[in-house]
N, CA, C and O atoms as a GROMACS GRO file, in nm:
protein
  560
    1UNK      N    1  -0.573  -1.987  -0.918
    1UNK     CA    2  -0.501  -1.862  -0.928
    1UNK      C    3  -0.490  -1.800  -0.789
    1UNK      O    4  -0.597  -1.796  -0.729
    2UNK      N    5  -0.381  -1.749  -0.723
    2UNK     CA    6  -0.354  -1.699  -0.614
    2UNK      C    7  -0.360  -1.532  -0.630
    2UNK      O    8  -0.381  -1.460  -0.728
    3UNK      N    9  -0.336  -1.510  -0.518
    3UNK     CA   10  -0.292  -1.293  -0.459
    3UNK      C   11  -0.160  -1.341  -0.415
    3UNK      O   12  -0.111  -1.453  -0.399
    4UNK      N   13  -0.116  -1.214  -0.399
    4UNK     CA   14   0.008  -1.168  -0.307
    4UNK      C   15  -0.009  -1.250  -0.199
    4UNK      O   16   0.067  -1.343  -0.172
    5UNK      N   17  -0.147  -1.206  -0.109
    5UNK     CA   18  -0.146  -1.297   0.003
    5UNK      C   19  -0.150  -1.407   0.043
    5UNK      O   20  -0.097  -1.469   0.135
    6UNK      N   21  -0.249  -1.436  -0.069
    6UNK     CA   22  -0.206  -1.666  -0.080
    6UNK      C   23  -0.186  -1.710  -0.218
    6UNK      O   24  -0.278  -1.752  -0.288
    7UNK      N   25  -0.104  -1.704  -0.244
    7UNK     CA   26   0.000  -1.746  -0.368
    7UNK      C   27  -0.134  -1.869  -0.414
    7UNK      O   28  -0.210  -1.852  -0.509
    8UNK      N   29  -0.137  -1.986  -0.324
    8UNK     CA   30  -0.117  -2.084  -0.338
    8UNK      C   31  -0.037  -2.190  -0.373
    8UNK      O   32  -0.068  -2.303  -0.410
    9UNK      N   33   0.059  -2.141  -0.357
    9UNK     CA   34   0.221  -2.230  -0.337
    9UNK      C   35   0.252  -2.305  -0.218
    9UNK      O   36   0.249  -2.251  -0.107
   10UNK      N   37   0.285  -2.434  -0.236
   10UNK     CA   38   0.357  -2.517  -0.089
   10UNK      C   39   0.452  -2.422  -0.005
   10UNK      O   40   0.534  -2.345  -0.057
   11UNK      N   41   0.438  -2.433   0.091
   11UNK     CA   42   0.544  -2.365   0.190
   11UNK      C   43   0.680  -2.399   0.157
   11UNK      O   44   0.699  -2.520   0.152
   12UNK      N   45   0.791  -2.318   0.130
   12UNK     CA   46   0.906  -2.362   0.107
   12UNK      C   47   0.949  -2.430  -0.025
   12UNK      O   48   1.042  -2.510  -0.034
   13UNK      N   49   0.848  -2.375  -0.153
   13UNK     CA   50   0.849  -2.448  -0.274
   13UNK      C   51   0.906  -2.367  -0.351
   13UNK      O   52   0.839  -2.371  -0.454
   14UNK      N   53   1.022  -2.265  -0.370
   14UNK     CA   54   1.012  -2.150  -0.459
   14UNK      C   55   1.155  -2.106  -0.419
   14UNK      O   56   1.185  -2.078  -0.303
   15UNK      N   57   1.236  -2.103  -0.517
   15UNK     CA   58   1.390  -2.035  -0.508
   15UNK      C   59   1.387  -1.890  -0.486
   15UNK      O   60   1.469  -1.841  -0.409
   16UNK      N   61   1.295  -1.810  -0.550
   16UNK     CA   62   1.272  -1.662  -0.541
   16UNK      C   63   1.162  -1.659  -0.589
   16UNK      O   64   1.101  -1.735  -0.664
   17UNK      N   65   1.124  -1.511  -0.513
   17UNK     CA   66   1.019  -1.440  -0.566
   17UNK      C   67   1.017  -1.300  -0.638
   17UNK      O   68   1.057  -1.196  -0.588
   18UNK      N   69   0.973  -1.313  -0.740
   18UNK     CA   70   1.024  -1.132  -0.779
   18UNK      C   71   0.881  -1.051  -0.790
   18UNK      O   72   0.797  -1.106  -0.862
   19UNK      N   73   0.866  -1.005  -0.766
   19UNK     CA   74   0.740  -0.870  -0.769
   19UNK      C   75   0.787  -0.770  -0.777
   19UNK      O   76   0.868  -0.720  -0.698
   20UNK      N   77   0.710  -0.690  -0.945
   20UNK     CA   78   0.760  -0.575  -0.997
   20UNK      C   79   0.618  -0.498  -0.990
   20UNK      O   80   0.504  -0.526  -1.028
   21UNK      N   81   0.678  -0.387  -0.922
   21UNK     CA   82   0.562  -0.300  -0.910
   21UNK      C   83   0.427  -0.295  -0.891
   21UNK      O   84   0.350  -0.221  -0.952
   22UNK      N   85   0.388  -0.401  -0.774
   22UNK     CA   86   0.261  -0.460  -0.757
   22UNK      C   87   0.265  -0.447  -0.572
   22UNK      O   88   0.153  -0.428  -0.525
   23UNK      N   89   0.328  -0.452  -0.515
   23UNK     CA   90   0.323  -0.504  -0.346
   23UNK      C   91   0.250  -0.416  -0.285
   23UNK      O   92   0.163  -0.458  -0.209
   24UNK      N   93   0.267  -0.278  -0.302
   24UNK     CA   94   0.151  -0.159  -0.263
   24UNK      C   95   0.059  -0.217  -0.265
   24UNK      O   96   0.010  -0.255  -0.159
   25UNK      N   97  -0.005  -0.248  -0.399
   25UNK     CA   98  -0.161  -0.310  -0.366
   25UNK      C   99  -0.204  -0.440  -0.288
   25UNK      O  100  -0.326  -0.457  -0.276
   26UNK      N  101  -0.131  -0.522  -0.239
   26UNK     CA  102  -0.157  -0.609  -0.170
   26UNK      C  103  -0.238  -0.557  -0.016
   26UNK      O  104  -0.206  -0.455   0.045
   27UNK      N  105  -0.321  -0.629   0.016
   27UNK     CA  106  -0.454  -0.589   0.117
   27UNK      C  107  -0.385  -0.752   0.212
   27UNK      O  108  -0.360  -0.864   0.167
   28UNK      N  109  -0.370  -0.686   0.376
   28UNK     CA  110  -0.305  -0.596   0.350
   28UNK      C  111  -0.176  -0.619   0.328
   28UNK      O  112  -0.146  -0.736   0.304
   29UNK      N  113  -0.067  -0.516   0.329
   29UNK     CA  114   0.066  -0.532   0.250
   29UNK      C  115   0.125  -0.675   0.361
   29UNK      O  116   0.135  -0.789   0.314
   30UNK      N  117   0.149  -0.653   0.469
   30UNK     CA  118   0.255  -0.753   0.587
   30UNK      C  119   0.236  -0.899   0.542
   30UNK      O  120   0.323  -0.986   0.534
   31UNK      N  121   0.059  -0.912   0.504
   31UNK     CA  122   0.020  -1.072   0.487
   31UNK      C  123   0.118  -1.072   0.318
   31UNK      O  124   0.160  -1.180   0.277
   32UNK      N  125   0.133  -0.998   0.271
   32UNK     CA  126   0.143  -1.056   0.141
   32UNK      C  127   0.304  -1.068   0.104
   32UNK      O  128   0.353  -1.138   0.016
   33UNK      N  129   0.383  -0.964   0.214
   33UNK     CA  130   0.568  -1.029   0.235
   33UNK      C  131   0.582  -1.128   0.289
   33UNK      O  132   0.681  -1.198   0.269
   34UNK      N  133   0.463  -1.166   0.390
   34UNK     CA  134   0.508  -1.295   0.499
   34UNK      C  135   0.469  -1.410   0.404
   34UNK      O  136   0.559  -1.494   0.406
   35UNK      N  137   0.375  -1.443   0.325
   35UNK     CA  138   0.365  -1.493   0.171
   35UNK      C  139   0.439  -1.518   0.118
   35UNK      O  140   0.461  -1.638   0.103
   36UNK      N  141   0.502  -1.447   0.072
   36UNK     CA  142   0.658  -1.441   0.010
   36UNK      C  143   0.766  -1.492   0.098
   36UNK      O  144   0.870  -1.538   0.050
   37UNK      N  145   0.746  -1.486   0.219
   37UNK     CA  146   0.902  -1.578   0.297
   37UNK      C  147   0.789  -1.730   0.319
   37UNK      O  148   0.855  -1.829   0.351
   38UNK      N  149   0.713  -1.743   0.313
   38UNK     CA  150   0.631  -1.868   0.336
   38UNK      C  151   0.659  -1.972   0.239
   38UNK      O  152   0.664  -2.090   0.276
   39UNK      N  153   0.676  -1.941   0.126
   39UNK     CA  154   0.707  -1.973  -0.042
   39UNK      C  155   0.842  -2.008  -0.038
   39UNK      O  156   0.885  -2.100  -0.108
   40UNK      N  157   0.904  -1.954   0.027
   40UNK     CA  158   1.067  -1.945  -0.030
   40UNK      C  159   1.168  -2.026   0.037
   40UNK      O  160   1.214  -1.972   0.139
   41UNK      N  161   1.217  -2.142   0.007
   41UNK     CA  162   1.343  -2.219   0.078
   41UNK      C  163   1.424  -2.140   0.124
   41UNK      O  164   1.474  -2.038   0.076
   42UNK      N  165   1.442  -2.214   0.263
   42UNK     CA  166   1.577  -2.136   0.319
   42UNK      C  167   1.672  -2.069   0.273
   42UNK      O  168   1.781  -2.115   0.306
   43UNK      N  169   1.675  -1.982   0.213
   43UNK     CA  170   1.825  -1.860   0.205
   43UNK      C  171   1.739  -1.876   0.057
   43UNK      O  172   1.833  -1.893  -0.020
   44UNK      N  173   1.646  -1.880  -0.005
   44UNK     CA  174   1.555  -1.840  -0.142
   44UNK      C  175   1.580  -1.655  -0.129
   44UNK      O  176   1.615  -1.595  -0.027
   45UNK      N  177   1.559  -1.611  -0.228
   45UNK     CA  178   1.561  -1.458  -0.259
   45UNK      C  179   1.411  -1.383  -0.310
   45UNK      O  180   1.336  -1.433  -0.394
   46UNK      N  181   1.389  -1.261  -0.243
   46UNK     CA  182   1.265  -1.208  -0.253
   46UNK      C  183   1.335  -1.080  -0.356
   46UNK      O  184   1.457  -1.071  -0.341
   47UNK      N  185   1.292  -1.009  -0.430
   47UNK     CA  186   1.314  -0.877  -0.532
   47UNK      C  187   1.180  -0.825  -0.520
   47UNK      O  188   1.079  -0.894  -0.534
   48UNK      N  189   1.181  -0.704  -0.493
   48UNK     CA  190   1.061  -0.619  -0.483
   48UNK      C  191   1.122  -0.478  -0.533
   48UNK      O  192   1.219  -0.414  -0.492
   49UNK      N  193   1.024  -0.450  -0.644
   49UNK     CA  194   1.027  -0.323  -0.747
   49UNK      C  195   0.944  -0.229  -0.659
   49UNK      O  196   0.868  -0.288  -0.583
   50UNK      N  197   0.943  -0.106  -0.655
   50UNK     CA  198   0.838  -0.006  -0.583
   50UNK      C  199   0.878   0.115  -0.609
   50UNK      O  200   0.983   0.154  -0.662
   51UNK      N  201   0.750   0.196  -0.551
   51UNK     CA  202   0.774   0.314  -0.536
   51UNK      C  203   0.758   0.342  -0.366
   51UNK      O  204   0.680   0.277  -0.296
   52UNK      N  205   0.860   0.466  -0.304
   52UNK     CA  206   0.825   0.462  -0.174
   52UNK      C  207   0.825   0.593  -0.158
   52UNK      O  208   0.910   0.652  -0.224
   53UNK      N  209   0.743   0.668  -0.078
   53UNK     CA  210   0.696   0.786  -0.036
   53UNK      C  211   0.844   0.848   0.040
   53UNK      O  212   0.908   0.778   0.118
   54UNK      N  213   0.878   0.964   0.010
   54UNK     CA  214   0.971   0.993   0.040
   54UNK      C  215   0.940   1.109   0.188
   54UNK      O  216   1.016   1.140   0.280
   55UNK      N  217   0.833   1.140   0.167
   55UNK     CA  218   0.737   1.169   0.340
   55UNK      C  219   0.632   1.096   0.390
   55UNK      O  220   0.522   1.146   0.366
   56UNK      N  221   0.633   0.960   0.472
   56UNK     CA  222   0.504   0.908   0.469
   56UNK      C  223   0.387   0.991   0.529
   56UNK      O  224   0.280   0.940   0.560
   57UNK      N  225   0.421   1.142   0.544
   57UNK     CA  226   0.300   1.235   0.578
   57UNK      C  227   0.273   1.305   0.456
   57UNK      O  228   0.199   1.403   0.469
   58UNK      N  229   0.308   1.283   0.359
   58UNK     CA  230   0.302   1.371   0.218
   58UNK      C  231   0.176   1.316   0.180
   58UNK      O  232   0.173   1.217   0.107
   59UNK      N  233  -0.002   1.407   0.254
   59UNK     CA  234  -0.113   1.373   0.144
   59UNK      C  235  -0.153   1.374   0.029
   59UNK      O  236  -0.269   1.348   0.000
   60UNK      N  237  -0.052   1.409  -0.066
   60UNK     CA  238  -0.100   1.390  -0.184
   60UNK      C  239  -0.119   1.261  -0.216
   60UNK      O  240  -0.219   1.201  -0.254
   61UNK      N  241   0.031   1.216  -0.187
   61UNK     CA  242   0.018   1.085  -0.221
   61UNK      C  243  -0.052   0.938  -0.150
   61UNK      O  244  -0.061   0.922  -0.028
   62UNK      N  245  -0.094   0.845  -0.244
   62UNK     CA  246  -0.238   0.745  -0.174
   62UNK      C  247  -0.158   0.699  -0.069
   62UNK      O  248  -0.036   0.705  -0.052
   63UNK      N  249  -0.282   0.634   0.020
   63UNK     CA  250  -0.208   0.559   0.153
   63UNK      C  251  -0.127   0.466   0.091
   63UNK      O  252  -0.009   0.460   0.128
   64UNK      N  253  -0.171   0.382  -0.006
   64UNK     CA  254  -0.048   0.256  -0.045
   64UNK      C  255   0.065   0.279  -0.105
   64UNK      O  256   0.129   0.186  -0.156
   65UNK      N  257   0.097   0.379  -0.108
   65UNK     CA  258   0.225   0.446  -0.146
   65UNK      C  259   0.304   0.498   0.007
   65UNK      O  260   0.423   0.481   0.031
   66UNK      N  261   0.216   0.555   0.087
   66UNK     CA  262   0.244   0.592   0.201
   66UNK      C  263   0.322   0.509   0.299
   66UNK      O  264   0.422   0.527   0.369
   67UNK      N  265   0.213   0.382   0.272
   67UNK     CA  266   0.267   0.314   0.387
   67UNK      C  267   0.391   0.209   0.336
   67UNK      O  268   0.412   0.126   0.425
   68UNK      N  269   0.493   0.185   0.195
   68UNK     CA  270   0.584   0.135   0.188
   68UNK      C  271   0.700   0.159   0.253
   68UNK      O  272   0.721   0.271   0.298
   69UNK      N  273   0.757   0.096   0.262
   69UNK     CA  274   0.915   0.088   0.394
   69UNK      C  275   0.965  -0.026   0.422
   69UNK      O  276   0.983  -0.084   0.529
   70UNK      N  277   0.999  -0.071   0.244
   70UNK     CA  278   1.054  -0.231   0.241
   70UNK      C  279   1.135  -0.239   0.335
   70UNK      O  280   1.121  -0.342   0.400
   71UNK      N  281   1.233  -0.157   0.377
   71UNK     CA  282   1.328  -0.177   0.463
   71UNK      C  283   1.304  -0.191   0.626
   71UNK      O  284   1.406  -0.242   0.670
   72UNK      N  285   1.204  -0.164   0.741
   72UNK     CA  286   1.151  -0.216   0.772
   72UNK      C  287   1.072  -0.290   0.776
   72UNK      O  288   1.045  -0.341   0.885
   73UNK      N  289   0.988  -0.336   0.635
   73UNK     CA  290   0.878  -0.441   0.645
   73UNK      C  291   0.943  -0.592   0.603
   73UNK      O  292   0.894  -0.702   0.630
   74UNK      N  293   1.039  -0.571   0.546
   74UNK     CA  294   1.123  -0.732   0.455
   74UNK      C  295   1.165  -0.789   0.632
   74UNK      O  296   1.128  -0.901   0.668
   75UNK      N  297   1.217  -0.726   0.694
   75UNK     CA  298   1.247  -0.782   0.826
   75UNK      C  299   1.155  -0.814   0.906
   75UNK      O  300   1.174  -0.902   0.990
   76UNK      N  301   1.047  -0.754   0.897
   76UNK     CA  302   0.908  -0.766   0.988
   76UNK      C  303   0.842  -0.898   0.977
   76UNK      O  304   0.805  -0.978   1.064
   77UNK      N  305   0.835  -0.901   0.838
   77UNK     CA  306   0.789  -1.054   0.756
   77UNK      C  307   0.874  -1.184   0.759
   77UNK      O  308   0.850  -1.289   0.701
   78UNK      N  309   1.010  -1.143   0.864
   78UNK     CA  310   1.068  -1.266   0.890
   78UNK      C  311   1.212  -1.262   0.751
   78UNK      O  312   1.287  -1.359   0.741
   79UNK      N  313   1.226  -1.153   0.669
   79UNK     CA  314   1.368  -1.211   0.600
   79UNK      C  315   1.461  -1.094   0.620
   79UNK      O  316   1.435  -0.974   0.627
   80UNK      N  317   1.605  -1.173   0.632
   80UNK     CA  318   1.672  -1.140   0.613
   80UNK      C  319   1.786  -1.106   0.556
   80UNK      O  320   1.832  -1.194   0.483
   81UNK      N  321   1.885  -0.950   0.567
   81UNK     CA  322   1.991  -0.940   0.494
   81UNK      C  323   1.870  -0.840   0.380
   81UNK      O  324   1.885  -0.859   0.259
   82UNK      N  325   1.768  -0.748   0.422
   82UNK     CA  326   1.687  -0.659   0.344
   82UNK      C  327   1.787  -0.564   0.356
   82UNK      O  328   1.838  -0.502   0.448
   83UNK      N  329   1.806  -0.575   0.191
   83UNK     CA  330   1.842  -0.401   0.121
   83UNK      C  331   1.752  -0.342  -0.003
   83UNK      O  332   1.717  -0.403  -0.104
   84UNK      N  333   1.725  -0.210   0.033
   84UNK     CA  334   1.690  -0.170  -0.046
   84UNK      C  335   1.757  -0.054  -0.064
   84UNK      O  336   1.811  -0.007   0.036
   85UNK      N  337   1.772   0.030  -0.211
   85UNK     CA  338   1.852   0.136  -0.314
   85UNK      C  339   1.748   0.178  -0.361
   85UNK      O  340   1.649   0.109  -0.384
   86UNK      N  341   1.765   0.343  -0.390
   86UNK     CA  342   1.739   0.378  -0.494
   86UNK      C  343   1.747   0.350  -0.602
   86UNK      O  344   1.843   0.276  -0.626
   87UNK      N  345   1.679   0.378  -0.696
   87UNK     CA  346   1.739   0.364  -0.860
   87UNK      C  347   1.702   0.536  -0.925
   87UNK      O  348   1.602   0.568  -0.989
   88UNK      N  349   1.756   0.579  -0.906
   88UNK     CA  350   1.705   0.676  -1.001
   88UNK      C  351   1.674   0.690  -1.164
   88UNK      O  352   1.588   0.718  -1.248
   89UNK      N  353   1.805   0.652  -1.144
   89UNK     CA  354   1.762   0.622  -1.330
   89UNK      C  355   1.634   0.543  -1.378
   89UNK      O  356   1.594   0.583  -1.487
   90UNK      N  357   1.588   0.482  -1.344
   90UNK     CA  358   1.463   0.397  -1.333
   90UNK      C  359   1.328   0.524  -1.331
   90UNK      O  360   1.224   0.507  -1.396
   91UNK      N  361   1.351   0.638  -1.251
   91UNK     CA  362   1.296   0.690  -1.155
   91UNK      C  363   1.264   0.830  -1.316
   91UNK      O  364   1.158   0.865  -1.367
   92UNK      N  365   1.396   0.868  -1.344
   92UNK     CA  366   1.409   0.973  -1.457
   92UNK      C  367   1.322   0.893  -1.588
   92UNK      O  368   1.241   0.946  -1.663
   93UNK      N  369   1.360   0.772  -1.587
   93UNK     CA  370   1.279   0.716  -1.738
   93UNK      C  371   1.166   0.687  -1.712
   93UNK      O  372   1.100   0.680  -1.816
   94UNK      N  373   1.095   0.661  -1.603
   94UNK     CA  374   0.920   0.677  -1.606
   94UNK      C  375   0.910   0.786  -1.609
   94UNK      O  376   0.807   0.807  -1.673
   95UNK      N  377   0.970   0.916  -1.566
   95UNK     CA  378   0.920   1.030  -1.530
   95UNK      C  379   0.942   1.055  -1.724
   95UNK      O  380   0.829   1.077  -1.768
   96UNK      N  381   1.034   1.057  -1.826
   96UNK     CA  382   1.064   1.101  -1.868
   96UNK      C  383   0.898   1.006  -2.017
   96UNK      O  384   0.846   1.050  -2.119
   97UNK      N  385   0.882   0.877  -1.943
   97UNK     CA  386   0.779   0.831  -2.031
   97UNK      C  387   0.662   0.901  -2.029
   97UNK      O  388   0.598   0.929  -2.130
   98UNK      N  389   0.625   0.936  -1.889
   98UNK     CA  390   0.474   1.001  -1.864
   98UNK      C  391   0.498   1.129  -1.924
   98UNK      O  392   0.408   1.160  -2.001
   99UNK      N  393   0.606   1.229  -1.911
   99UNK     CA  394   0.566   1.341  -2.014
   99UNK      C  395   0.567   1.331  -2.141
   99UNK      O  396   0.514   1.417  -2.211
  100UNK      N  397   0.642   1.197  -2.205
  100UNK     CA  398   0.604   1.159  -2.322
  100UNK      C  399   0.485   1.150  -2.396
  100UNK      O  400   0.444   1.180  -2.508
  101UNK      N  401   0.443   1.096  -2.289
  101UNK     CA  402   0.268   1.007  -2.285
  101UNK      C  403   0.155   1.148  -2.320
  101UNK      O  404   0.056   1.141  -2.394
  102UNK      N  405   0.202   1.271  -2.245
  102UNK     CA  406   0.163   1.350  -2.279
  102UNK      C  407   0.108   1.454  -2.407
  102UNK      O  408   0.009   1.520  -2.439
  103UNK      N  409   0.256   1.415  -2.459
  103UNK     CA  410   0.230   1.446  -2.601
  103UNK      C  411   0.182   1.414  -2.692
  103UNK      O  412   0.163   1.501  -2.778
  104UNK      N  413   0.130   1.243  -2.724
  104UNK     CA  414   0.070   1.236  -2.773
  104UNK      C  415  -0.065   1.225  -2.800
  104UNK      O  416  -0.157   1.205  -2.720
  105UNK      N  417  -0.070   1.249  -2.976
  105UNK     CA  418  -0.229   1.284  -3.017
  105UNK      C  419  -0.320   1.156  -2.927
  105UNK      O  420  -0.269   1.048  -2.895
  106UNK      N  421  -0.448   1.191  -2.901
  106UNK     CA  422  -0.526   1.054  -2.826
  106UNK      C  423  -0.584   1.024  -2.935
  106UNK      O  424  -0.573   0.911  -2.981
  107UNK      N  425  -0.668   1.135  -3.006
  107UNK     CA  426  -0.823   1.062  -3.081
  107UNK      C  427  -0.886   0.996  -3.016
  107UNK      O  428  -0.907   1.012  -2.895
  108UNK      N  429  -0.930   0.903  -3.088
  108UNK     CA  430  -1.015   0.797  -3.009
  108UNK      C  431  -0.986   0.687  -2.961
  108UNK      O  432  -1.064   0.594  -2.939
  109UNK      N  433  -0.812   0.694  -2.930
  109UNK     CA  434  -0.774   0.572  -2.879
  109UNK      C  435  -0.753   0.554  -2.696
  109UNK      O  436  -0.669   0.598  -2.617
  110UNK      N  437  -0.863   0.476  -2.684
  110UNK     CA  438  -0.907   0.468  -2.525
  110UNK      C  439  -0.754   0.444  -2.460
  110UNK      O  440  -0.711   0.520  -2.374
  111UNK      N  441  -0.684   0.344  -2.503
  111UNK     CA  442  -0.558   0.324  -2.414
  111UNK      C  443  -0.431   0.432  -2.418
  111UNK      O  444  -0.334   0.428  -2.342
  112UNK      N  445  -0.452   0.518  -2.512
  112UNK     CA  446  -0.355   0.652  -2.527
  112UNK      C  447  -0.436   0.732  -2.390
  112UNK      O  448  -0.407   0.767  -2.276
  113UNK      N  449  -0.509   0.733  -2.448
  113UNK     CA  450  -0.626   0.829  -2.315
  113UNK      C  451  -0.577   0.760  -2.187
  113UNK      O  452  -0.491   0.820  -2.122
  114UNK      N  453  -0.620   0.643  -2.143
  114UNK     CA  454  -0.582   0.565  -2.037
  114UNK      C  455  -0.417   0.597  -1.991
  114UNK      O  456  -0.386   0.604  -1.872
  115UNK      N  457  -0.322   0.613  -2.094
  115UNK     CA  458  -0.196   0.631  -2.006
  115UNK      C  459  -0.181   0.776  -1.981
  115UNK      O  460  -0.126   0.821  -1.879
  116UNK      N  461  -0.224   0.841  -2.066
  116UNK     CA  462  -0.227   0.981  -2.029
  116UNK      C  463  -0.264   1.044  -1.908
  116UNK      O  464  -0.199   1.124  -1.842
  117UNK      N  465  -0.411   0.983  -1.882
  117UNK     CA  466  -0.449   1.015  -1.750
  117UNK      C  467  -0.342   0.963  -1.586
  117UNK      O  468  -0.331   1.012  -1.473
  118UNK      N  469  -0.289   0.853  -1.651
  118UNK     CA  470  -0.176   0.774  -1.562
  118UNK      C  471  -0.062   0.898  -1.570
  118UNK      O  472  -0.019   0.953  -1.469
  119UNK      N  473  -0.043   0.913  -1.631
  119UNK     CA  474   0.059   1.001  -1.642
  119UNK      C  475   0.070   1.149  -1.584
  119UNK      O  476   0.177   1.187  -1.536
  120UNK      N  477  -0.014   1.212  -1.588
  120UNK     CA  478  -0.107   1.316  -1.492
  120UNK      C  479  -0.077   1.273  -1.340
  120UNK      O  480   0.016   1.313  -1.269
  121UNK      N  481  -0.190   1.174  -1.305
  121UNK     CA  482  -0.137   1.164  -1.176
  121UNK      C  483   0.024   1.105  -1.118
  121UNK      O  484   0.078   1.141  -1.013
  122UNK      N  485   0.075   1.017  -1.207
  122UNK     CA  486   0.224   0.998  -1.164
  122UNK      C  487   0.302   1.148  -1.142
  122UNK      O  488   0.339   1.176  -1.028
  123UNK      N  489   0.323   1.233  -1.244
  123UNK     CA  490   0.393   1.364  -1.227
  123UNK      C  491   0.345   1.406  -1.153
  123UNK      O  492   0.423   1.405  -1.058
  124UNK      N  493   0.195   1.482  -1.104
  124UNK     CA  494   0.113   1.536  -1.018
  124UNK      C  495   0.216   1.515  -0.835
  124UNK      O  496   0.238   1.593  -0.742
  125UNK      N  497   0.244   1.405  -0.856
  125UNK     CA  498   0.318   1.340  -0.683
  125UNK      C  499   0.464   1.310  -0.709
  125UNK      O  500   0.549   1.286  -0.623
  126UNK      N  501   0.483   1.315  -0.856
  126UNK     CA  502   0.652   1.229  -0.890
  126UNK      C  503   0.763   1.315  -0.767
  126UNK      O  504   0.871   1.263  -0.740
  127UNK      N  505   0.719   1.455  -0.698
  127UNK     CA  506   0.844   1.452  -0.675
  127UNK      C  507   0.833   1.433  -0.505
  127UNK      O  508   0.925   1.461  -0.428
  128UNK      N  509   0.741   1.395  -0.476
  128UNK     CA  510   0.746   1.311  -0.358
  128UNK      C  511   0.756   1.168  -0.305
  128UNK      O  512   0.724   1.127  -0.193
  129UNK      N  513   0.818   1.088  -0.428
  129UNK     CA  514   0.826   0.943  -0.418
  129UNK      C  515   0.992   0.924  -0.524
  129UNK      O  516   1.046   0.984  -0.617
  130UNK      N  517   1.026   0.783  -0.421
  130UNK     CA  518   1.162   0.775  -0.477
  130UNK      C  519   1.166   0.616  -0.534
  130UNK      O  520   1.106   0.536  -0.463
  131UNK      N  521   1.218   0.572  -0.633
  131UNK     CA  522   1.218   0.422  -0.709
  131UNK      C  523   1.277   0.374  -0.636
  131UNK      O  524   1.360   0.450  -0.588
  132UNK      N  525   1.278   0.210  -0.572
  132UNK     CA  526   1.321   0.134  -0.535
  132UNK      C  527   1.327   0.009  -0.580
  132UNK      O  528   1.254  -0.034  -0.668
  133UNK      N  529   1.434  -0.071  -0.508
  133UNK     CA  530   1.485  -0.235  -0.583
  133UNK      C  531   1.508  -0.284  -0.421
  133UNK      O  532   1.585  -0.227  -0.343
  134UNK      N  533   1.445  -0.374  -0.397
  134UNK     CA  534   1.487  -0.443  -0.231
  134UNK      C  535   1.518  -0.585  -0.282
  134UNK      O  536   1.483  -0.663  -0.370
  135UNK      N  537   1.586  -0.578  -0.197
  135UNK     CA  538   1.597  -0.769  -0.219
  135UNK      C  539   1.651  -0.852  -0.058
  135UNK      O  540   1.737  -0.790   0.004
  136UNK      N  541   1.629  -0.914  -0.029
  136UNK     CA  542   1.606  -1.008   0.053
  136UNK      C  543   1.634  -1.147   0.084
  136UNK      O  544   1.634  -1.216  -0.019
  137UNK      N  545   1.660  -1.218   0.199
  137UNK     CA  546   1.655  -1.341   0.152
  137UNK      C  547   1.645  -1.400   0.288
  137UNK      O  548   1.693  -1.369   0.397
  138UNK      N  549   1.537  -1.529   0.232
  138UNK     CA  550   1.505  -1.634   0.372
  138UNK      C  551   1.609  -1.653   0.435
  138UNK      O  552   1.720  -1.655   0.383
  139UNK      N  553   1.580  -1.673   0.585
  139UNK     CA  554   1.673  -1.738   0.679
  139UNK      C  555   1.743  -1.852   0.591
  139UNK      O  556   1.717  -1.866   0.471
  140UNK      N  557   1.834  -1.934   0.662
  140UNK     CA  558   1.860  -2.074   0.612
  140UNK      C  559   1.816  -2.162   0.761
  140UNK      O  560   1.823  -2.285   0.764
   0.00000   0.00000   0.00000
């Protein structure tokens, strides 16, 4: 079983890579895009889901939120033709799940509890972070 940072995949074995909402946590983040172009045949495609700090001086929000900036880092790691977009809509329907999440009854159900508390801190920072979709692609 591999990380972000060593897959354990042959170099150049992999048409694309997609990572949804996970690359923040990669320790640290640079080893785990350059990973991802390491993996990927020439002109292969990278997709990366995120959230990105819309002040990387905004302390509320954690450093690994802070320090995203697919759009300088997809190039840093060697690929090219990095775009990344907003999505908002993406952006309104988590926001619109976590106050959901809110409402409901918990009792004693640990994983109601568990998103609830998720949900707390997502709104707590939601309006200092913006949804993103990057995509990328190896040299040829």
């Amino acid at each position: 079983m591999g990380e972000l940072t060593a897959t354990g995949l042959s170099t150049a074995s992999a048409d694309a890579v997609l990572v949804v909402d996970s690359i923040q946590f990669a320790e640290p983040l640079p080893d785990a895009l350059r990973e991802c172009r390491r993996i990927l045949l020439p002109g292969g495609r990278v997709v990366v889901t995120c959230w990105e700090a819309l002040d990387a001086d905004d302390g509320r929000l954690s450093p690994r939120l802070r320090q995203m900036d697919l759009g300088r880092q997809l190039p840093r790691a060697g690929f090219v033709d990095a775009e990344v977009v907003d999505r908002p809509a993406w952006r309104l329907a988590e926001q619109a799940l976590s106050q959901e999440a809110l409402t409901v009854e918990v009792g004693d159900d640990l994983a109601v509890r568990s998103m609830q508390e998720e949900a707390q801190r997502v709104l707590a920072t939601f309006d200092g972070l913006r949804r993103v979709l990057a995509t990328a692609r190896a040299p040829r």
